[in-house]
N, C-alpha and C positions, 0 to 999 in steps of 0.2 A: 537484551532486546528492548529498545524503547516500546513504551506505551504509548497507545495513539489516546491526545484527546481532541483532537480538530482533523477534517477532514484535508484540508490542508497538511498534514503529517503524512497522511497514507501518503498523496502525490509524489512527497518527495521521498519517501521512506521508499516507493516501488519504483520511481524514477534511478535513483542512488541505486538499487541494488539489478536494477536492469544494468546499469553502466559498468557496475563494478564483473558484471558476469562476460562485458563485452558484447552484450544483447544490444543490437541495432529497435530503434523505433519500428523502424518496418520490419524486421524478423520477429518479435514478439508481437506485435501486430497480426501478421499474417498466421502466427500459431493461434492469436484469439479469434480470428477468423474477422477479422474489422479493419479497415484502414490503418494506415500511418497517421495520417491529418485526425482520424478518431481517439488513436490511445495519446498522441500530444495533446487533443482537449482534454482528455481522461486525467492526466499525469497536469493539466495545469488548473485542474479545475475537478479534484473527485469528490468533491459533493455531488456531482452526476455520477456517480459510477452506480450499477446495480449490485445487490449482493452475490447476483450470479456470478457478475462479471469480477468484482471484488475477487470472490472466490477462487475464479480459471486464473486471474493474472496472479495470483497470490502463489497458487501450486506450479504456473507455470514457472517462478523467479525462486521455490524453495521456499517458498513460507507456509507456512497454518495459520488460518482464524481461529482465534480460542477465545470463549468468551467465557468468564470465571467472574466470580464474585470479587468487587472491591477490596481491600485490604485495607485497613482503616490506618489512617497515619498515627505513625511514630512522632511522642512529646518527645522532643530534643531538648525542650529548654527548662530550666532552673526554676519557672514560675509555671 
């Protein structure tokens, strides 16, 4: 599962997996109780999203929010 680190990744990360489910903008729209015209700004633009709404479309599409401590990188290299 990628890692989000720009809010720009949710968009497409929940756009992508609205698509792959066959979920129209306006049917996951209307399960979030918002417009069509609203989840296409959502999905091109979620640095507006709120965490509530974060949340509903996330459970709607099969995902969880999890939020865990960093993992510190892995030295791969010889120096």
């Amino acid at each position: 599962m990628p890692r989000l680190i720009t809010a720009h990744q949710a968009g497409q990360i929940l756009s992508a997996r609205r698509k792959a489910m066959g979920l129209s903008q306006a049917a996951a729209a209307a399960n979030l109780g918002i417009s069509q015209n609203r989840l296409s700004e959502l999905e091109a633009d979620p640095a507006r999203l709120t965490l509530d709404r974060l949340l509903s479309l996330a459970s709607q599409l099969g995902f969880e929010v999890v939020l865990q401590e960093k993992t510190p990188p892995t030295d791969t290299g010889e120096w």
